[in-house]
LORO-47899 format. One line per 8 residues: number of its first residue (from 1); for each residue x negated, y negated, z of N, C-alpha, C. Coordinates in steps of 0.2 Angstrom, whole numbers, plus 5000, padded with zeros to 4 digits. Example, Ala and Ser with C-alpha at 12.3 -4.5 7.8 and 13.67 -1.06 7.14 Angstrom:
! LORO-47899
1) 4934,5028,5039,4938,5022,5039,4934,5016,5039  4936,5011,5035,4932,5005,5036,4936,5000,5039
This chain:
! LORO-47899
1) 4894,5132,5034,4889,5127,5031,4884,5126,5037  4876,5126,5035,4872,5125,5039,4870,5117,5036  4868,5112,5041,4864,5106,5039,4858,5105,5042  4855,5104,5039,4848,5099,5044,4849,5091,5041  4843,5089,5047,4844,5082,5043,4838,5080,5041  4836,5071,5041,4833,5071,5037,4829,5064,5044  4823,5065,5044,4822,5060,5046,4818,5055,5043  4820,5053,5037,4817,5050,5030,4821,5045,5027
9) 4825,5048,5031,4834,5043,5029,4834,5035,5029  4834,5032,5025,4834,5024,5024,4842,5021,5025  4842,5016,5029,4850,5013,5030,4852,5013,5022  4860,5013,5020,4861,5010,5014,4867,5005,5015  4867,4998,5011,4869,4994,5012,4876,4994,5008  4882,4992,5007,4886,4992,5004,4890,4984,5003  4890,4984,4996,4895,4976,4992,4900,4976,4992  4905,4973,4993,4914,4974,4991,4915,4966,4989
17) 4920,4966,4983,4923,4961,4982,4930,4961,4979  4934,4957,4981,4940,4958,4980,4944,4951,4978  4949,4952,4972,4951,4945,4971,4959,4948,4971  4963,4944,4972,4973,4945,4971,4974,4939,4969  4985,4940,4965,4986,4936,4962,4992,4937,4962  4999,4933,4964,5003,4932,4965,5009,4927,4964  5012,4928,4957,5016,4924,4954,5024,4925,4954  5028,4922,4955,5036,4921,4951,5038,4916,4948
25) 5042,4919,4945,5046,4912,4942,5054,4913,4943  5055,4907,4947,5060,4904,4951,5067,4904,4946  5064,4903,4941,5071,4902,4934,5073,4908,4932  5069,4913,4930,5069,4917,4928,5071,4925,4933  5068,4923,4938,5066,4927,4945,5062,4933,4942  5055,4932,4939,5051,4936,4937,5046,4935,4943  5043,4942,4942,5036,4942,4949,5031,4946,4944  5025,4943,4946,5020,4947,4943,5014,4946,4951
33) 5012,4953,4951,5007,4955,4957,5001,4958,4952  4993,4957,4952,4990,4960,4952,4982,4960,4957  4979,4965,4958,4974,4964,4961,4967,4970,4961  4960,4964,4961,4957,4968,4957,4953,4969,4964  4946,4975,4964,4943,4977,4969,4937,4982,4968  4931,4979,4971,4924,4983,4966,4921,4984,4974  4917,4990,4973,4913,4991,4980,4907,4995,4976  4901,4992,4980,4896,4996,4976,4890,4997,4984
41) 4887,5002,4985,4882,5007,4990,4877,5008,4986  4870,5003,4990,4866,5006,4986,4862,5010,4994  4858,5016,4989,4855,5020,4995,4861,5026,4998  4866,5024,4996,4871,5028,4999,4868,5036,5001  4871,5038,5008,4870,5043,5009,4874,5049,5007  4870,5057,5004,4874,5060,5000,4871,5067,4999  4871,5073,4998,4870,5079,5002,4866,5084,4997  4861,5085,4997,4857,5088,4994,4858,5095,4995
49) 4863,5101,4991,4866,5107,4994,4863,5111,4990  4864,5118,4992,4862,5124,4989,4867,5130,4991  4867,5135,4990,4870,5142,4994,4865,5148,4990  4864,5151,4995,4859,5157,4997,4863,5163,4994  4859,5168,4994,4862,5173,4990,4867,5176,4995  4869,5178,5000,4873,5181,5004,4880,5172,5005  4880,5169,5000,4887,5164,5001,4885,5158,5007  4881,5159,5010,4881,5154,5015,4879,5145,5011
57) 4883,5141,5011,4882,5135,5012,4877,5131,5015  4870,5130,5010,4865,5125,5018,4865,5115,5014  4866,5110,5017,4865,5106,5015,4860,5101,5019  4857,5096,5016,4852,5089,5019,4856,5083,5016  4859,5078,5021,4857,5073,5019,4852,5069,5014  4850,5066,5011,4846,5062,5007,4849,5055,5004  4845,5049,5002,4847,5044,4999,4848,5041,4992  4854,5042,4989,4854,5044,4982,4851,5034,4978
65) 4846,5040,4974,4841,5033,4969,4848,5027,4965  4853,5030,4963,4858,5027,4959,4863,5025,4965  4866,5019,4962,4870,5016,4968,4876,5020,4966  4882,5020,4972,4889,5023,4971,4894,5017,4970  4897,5016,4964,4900,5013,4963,4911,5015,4963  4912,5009,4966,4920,5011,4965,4924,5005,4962  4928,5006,4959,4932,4999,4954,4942,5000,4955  4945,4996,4958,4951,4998,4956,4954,4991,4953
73) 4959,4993,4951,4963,4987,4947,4971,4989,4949  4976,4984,4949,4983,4987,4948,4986,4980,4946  4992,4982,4944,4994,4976,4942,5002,4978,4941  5007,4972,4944,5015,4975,4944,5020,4968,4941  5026,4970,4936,5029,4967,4933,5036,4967,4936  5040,4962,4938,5048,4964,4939,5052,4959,4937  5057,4960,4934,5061,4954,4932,5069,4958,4932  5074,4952,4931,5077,4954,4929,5079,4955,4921
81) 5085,4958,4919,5086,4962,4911,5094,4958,4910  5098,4958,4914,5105,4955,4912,5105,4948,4916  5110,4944,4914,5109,4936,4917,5112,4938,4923  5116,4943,4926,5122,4943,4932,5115,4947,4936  5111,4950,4934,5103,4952,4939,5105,4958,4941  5112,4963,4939,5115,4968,4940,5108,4975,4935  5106,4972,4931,5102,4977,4929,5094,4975,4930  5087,4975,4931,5082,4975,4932,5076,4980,4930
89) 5070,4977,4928,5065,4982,4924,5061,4981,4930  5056,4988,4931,5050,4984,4936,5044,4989,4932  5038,4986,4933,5031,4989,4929,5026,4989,4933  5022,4994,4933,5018,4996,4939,5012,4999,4934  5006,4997,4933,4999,5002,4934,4995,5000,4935  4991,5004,4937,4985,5006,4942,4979,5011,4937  4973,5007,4939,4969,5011,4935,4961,5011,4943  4959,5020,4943,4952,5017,4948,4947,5021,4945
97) 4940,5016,4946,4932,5023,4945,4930,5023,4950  4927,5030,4951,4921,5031,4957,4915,5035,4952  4910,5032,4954,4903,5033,4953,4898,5035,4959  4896,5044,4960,4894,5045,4963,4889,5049,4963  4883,5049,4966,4879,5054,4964,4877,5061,4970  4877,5064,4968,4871,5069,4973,4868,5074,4971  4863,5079,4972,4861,5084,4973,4861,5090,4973  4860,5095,4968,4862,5101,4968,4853,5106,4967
105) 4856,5111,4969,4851,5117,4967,4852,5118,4959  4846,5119,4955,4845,5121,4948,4845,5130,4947  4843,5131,4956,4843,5139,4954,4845,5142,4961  4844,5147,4961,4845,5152,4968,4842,5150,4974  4842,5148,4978,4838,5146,4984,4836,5150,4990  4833,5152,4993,4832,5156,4999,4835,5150,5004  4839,5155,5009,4842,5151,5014,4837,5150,5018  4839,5147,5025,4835,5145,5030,4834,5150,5036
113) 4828,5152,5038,4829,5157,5043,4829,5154,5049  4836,5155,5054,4835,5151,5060,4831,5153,5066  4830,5158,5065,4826,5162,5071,4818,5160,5071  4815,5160,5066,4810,5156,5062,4807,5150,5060  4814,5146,5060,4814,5141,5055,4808,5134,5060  4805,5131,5055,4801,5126,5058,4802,5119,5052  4804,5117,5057,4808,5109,5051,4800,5106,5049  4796,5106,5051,4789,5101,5046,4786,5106,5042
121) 4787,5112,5042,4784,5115,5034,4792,5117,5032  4800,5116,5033,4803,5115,5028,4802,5108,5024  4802,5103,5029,4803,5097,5027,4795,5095,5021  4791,5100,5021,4785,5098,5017,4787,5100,5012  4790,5108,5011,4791,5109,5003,4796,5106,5002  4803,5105,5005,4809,5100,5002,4808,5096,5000  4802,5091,5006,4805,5084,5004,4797,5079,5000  4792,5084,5003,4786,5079,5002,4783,5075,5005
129) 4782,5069,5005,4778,5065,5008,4787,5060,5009  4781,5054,5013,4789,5051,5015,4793,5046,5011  4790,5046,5004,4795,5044,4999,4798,5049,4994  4798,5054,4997,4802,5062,4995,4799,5065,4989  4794,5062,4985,4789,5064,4979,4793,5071,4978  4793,5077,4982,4795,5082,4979,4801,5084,4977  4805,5081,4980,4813,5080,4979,4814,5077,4973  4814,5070,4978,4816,5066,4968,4815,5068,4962
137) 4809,5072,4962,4804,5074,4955,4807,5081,4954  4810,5084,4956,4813,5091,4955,4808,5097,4956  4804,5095,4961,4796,5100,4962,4801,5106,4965  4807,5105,4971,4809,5108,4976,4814,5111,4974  4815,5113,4969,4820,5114,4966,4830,5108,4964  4828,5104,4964,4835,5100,4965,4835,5095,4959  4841,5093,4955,4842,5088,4950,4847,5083,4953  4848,5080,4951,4853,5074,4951,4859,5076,4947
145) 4866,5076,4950,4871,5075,4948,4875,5071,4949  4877,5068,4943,4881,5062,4942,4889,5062,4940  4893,5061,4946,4900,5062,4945,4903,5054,4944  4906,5056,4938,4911,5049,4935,4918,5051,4934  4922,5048,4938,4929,5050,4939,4933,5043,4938  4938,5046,4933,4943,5040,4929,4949,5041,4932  4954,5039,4935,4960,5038,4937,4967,5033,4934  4970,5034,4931,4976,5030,4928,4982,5032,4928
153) 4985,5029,4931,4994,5029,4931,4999,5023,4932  5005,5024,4929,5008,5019,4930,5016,5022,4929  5020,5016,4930,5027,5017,4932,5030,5014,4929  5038,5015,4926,5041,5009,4923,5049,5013,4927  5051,5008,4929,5057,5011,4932,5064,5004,4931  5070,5009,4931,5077,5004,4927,5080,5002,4934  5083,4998,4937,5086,4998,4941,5092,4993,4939  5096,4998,4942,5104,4996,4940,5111,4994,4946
161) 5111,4988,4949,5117,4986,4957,5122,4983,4957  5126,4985,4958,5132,4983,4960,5135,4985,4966  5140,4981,4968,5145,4981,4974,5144,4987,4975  5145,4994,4973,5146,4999,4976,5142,5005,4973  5137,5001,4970,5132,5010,4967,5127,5004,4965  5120,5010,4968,5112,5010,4965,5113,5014,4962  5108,5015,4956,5106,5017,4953,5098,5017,4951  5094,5020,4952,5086,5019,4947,5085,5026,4945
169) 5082,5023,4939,5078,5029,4936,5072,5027,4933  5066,5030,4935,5059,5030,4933,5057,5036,4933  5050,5034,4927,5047,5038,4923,5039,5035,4926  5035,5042,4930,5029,5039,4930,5024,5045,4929  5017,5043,4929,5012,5047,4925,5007,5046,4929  5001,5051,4928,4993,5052,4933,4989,5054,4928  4983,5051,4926,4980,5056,4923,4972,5055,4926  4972,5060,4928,4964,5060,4931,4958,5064,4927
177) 4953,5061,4924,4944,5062,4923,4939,5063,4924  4938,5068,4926,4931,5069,4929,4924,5072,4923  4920,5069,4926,4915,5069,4919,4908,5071,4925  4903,5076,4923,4899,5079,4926,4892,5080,4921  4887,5076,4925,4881,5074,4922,4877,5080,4921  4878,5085,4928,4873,5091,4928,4876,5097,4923  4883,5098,4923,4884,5103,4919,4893,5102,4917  4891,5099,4910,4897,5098,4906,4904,5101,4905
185) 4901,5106,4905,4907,5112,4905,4911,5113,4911  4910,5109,4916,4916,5110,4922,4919,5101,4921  4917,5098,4916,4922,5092,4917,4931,5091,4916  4934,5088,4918,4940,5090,4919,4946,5085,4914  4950,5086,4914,4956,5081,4911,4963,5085,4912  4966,5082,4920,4972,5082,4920,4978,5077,4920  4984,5081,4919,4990,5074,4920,4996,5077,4924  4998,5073,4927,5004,5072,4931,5008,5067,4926
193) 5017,5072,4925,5020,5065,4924,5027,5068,4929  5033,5064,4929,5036,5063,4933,5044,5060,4931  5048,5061,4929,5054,5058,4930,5061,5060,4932  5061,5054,4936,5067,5053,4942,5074,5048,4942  5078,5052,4945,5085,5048,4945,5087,5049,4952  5090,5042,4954,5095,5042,4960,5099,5038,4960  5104,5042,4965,5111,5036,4964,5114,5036,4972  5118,5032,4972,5119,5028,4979,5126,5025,4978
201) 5130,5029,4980,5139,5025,4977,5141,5025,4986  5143,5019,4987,5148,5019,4992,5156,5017,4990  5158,5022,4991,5166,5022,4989,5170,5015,4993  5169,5015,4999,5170,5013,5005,5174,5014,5011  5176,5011,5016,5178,5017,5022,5171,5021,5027  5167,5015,5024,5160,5018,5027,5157,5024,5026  5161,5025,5019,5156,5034,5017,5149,5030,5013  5146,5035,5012,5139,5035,5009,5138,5041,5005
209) 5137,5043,4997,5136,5047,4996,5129,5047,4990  5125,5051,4991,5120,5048,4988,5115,5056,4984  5114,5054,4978,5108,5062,4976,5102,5058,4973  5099,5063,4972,5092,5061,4967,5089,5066,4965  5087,5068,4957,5084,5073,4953,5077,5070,4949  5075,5075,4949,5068,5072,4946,5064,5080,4943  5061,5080,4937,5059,5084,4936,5051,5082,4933  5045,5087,4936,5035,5087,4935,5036,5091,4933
217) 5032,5088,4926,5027,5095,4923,5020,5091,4925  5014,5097,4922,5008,5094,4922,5006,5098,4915  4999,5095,4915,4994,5097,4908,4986,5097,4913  4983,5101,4909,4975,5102,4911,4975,5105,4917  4979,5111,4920,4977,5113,4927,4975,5122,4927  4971,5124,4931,4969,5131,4929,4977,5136,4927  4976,5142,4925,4980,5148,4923,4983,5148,4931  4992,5150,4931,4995,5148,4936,4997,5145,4940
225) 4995,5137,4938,4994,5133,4942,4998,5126,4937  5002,5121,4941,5004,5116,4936,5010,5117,4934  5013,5124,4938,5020,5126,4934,5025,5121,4935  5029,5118,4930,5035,5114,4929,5039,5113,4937  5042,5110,4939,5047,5111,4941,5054,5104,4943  5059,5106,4946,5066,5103,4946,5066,5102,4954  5069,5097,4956,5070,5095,4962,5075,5089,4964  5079,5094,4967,5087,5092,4966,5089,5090,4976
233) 5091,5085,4976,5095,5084,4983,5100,5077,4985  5105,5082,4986,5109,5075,4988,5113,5074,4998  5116,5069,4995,5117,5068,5005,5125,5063,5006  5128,5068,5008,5135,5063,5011,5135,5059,5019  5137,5054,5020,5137,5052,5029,5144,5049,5029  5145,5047,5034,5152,5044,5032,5152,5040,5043  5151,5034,5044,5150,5030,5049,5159,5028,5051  5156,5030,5060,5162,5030,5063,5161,5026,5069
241) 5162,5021,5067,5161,5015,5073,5155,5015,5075  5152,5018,5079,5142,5019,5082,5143,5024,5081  5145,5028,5079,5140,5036,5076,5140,5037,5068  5137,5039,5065,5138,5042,5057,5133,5049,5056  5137,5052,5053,5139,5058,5056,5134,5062,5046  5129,5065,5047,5128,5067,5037,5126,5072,5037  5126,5073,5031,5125,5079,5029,5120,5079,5022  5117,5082,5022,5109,5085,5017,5108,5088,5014
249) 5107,5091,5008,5107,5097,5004,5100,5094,5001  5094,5099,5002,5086,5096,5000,5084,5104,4996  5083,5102,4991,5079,5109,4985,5084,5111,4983  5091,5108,4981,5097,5114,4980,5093,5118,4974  5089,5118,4971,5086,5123,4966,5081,5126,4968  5080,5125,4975,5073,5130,4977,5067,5129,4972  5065,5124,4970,5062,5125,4965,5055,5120,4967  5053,5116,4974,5047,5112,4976,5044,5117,4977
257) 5037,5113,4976,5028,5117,4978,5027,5111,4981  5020,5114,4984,5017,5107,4987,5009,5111,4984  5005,5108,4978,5001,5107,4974,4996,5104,4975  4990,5103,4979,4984,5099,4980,4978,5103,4976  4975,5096,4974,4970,5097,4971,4965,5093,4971  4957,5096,4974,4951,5095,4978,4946,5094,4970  4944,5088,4971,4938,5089,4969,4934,5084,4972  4926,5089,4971,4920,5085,4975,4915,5089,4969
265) 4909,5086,4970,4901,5085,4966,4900,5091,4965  4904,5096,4969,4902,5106,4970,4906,5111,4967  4913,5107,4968,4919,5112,4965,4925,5109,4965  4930,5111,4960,4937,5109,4959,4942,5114,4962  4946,5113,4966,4951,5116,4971,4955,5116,4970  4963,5123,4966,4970,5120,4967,4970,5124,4971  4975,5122,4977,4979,5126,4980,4986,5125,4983  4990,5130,4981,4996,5131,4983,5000,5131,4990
273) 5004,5129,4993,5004,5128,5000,5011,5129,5002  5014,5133,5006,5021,5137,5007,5024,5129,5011  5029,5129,5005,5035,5123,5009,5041,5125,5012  5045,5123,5014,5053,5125,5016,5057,5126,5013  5059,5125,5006,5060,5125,5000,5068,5123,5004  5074,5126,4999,5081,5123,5001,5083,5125,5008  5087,5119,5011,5088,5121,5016,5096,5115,5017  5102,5115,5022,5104,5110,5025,5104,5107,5030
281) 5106,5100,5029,5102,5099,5037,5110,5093,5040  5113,5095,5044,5119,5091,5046,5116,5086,5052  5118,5081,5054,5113,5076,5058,5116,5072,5060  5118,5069,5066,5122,5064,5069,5116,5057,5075  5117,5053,5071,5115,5044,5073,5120,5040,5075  5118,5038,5084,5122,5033,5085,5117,5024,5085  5121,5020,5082,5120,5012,5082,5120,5010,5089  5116,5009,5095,5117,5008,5100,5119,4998,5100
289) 5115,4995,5094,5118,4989,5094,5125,4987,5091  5129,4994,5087,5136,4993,5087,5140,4996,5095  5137,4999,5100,5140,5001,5104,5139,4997,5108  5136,4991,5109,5132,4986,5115,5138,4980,5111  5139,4980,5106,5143,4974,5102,5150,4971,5105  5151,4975,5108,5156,4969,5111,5156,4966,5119  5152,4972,5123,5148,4969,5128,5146,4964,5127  5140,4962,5121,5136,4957,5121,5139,4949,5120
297) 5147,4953,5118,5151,4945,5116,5154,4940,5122  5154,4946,5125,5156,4943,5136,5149,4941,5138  5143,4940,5135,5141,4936,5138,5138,4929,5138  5140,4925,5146,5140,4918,5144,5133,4914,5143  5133,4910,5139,5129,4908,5134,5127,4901,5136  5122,4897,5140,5122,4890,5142,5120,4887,5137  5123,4886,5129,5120,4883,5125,5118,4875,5127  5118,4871,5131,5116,4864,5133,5108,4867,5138
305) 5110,4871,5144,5104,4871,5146,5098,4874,5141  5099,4879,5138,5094,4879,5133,5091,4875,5128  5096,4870,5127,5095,4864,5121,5091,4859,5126  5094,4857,5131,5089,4853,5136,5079,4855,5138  5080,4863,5141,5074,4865,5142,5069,4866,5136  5072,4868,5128,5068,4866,5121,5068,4860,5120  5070,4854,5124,5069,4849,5120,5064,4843,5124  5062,4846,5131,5059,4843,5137,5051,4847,5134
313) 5052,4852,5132,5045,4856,5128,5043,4851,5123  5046,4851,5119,5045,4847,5113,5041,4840,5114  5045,4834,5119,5041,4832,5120,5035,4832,5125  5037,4838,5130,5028,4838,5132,5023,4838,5128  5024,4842,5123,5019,4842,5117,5016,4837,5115  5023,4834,5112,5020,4828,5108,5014,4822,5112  5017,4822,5121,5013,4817,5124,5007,4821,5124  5006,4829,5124,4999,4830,5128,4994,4829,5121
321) 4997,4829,5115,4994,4830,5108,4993,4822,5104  4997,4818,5108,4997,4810,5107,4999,4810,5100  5004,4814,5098,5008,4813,5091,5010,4805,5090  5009,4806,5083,5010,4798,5080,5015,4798,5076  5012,4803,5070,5017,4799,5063,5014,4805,5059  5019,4808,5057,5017,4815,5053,5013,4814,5047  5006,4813,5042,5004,4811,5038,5007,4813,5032  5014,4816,5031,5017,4816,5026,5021,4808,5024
329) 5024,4807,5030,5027,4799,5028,5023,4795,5026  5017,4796,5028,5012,4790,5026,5010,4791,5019  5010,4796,5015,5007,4800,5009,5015,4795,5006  5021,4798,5009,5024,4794,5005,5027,4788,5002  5025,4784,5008,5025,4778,5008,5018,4774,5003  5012,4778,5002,5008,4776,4998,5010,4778,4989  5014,4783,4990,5016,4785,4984,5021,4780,4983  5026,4778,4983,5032,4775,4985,5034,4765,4990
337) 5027,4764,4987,5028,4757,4989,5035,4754,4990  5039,4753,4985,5044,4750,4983,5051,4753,4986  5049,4758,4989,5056,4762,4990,5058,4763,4998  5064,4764,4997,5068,4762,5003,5068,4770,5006  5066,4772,5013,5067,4778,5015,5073,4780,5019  5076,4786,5020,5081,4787,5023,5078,4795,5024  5079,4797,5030,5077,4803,5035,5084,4807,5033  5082,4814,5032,5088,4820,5034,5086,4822,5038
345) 5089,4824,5043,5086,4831,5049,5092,4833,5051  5092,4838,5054,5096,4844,5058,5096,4841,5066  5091,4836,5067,5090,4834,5076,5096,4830,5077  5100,4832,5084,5103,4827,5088,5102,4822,5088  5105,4816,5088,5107,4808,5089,5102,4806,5092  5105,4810,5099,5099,4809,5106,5092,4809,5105  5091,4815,5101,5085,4817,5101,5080,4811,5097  5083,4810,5092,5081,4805,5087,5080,4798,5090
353) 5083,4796,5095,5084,4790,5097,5077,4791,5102  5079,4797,5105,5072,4798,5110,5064,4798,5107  5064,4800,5101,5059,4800,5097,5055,4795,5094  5059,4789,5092,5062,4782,5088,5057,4778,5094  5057,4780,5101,5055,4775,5107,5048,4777,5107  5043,4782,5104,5037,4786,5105,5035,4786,5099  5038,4786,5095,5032,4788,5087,5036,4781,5082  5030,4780,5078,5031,4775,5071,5032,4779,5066
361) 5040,4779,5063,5040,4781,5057,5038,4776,5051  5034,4771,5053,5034,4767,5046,5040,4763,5044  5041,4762,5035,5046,4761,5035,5053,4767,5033  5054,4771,5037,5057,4774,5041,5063,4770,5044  5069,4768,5042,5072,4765,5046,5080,4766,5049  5082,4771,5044,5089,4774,5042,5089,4780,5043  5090,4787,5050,5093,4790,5050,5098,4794,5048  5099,4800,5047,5105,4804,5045,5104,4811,5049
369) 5109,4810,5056,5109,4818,5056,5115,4822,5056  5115,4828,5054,5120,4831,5054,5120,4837,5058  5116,4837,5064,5118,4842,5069,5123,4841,5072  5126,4833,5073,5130,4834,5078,5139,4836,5075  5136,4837,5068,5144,4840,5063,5141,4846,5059  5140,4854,5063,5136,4858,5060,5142,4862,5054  5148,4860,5055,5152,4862,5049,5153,4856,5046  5151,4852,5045,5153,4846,5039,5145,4843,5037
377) 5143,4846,5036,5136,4843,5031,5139,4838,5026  5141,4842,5022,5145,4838,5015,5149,4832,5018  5154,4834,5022,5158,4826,5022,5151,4819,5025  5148,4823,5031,5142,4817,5034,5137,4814,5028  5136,4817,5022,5134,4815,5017,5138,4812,5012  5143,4814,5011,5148,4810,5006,5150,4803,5010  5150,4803,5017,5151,4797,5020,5144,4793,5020  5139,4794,5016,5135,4789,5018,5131,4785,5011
């Protein structure tokens, strides 16, 4: 590809906004996630191309008159399906636009002579004067194309746990749109779908035994292209104190591809691309935090001195910050005129008493702690 540029090029500006949205419910233990997102270029920079009879690719920068616009949306469900939470549904789609414009040759173009070439009588017949009259107007041979690309998929997936086995299986889908302003006849409609299972059993004794199958078809891809396929792989390990020791079987059906596919304003591309197809793969991992574990239990531990040096912090704080009285007691106390307060906290005796001598809890007047009893919470409460 040859380019020149332009020096007629106006900055383009570009808008984004974005809003999200995040809910559960605590009774139910449902979750809902969605979030939306818009970006819009105006002036966007974008490539006025051609190709010469001998194949070569020449392109110019230019500032497309129509804004490039872009839209996503997603949005996800999950809950549980059984009251014991052992089985669970989740919901996922996702939809995106792009709106974009550029430039093409309406016919055969004579390439650029480099030997020759003189950019101010290029630039007069391409482009015209300096608000491009030639160009825009199609004097120089060029139209506007408008590419509109739809994007939608989504996921519903089952998920099934217990003590000693996962399970999921989902089913998900792609279906991509492309629509073409200059010439209809190459606009596009494919899909991607997808369904998958995996499982995860630990028998115990520290084994691991685990597979997963899934089978892609597609719809809308050229001749040879899109073919089905099965994809099969499971894995045994089995943990011996700090090492675990597995084993992997990936493609037992020899049956992955790895499929891309290209599209831009010019052309739509599949191509196929050579994988590693099946193979085994035996593998040993050691836990260095299981083989440091019982080192790390001989080491001696000054729980007081630590508790002293955090607690000498704390209050330097307070004196450099001139802490009074946390404006929640006060919030409550105006809510709660009539009522009698009583403090829970996790802090030592000492520490309360030391604090009691520097700050106004209001009326505040009744501690309760239960650090100094970190296994009888309950009894230090039923005693009071």
């Amino acid at each position: 590809q040859i380019t020149a540029g332009n020096i007629y090029l106006k900055p383009q500006y570009t808008h984004y906004v974005q809003t999200a949205l995040n809910t559960n419910n605590r009774e139910t233990f449902a979750f809902f996630s969605m979030y939306l997102t818009g970006q819009m270029t105006t002036r966007s920079t974008v490539q006025a191309s051609w190709i010469d009879a001998s194949g070569v690719r020449y392109a110019v920068p230019v500032n497309s008159k129509k804004p490039q616009t872009t839209g996503d949306a997603y949005l996800a469900y999950s809950r549980p399906v059984s009251k014991d939470r052992q089985l669970s549904i989740q919901l996922a789609t996702s939809a995106t636009y792009t709106g974009g414009t550029s430039y093409q040759a309406t016919s055969k173009l004579d390439g650029l002579d480099l030997k020759s070439f003189d950019y101010n009588t290029f630039m007069n017949d391409f482009w015209g004067d300096a608000s491009g009259d030639r160009f825009y107007s199609g004097q120089s041979g060029f139209a506007e194309s408008r590419t509109n690309t739809f994007i939608f998929g989504g996921d519903l997936k089952l998920k099934y746990s217990i003590e000693k086995l996962d399970a999921n299986m989902t089913y998900g889908f792609s279906n991509r749109i492309s629509r073409y302003s200059l010439d209809p006849t190459a606009n596009l409609n494919n899909w991607t779908h997808n369904i998958n299972t995996d499982i995860l059993y630990r028998p115990g004794k520290d084994w691991e035994i685990g597979t997963d199958l899934s089978y892609r078809f597609y719809r809308g891809y050229a001749n040879g292209f899109g073919l089905p396929e099965w994809r099969w792989n499971m894995s045994v390990s089995k943990s011996i104190k700090s090492v675990t020791l597995g084993l992997k079987m990936a493609d037992i059906l020899n049956q992955t591809r790895n499929m891309r596919r290209t599209v831009s304003a010019e052309y739509v591309e599949d191509v196929y691309s050579n994988v590693l197809g099946r193979f085994f793969l035996f593998s040993v991992s050691f836990n260095f935090g299981k083989m440091n574990a019982k080192k790390n239990k001989n080491i001696d531990f000054d729980d007081d001195l630590f508790f002293k040096t955090r607690i000498e912090n704390l209050f330097d704080i307070v004196a450099e910050r001139n802490l009074d009285c946390a404006p929640f007691f006060r919030q409550l106390e105006a809510m709660y005129p009539e009522k009698k307060f009583i403090a829970l906290t996790s802090q030592r005796v000492s520490v309360l008493d030391r604090f009691r001598k520097i700050i106004n809890y209001g009326k505040i007047k009744e501690f309760i702690s239960v650090a100094d009893k970190p296994y009888g919470k309950k009894d230090v409460l039923a005693d009071t």
